[in-house]
C-alpha positions in Angstrom: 0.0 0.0 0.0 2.8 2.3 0.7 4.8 1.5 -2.4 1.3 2.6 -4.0 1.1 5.4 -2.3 4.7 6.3 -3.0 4.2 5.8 -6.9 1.5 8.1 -6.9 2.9 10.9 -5.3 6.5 10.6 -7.5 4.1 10.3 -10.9 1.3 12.5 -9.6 -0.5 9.4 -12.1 -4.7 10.4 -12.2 -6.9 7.6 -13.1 -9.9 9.9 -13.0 -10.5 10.3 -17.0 -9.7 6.2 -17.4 -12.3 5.5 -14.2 -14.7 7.7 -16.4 -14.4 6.0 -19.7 -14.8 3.1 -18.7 -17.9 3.4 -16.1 -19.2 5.3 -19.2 -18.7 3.4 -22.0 -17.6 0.3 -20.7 -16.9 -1.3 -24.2 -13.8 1.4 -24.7 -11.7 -0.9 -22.3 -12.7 -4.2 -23.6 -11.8 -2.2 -27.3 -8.4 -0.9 -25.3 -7.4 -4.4 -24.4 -8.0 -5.8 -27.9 -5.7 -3.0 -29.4 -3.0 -4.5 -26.3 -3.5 -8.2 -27.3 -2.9 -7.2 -31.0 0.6 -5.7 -30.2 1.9 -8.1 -27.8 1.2 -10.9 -30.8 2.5 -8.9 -33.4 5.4 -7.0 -32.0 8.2 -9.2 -29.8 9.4 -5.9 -28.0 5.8 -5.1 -27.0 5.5 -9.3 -25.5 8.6 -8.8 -23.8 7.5 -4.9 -21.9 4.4 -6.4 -21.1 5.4 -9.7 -20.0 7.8 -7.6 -17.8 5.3 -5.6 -16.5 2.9 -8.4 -15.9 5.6 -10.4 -14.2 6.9 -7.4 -11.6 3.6 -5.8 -10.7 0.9 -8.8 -11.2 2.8 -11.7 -9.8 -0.7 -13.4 -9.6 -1.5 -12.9 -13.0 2.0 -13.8 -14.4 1.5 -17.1 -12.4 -1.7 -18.0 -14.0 -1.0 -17.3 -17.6 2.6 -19.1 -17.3 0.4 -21.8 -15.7 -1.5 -22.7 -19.1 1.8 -23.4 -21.2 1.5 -26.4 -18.4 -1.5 -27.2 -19.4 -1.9 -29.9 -22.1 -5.2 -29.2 -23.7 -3.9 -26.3 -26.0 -6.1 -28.1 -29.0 -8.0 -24.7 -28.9 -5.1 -22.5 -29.1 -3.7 -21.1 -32.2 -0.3 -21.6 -33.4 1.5 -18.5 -32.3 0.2 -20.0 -29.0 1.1 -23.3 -28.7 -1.5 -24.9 -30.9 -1.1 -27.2 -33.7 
């Protein structure tokens, strides 16, 4: 919480117009995260910044996605993603 805390007083950061967007017009984020998933497929740097992201600031998240390369149902997955 502190570390938090600390972060937003260095980058001054305000969520306020993202909160409003998306309790507006909640589709913008689910449109946002599409635009995201195209770039981390499509560009390696982009994969590598947000896997580094992921991995340092959502450790739970990073856990769960490395999780399903353990998986061994990846019949639904395309190529690029371990499919066949």
């Amino acid at each position: 919480m502190k570390t938090i805390e600390m972060q937003n007083k260095k980058g001054n950061t305000d969520f306020e117009p993202f909160y409003k967007v998306v309790e507006a017009q909640p589709h913008k984020l689910e449109e946002a995260s599409e635009v995201l998933l195209e770039m981390v497929t499509s560009d390696p740097e982009s994969t590598k910044n947000v896997a580094h992201l992921i991995k340092e600031n959502y450790p739970d998240l990073y856990k769960a996605i490395t999780a399903l390369d353990e998986t061994k149902d990846n019949g639904n997955l395309p190529s690029c993603c371990g499919g066949h």
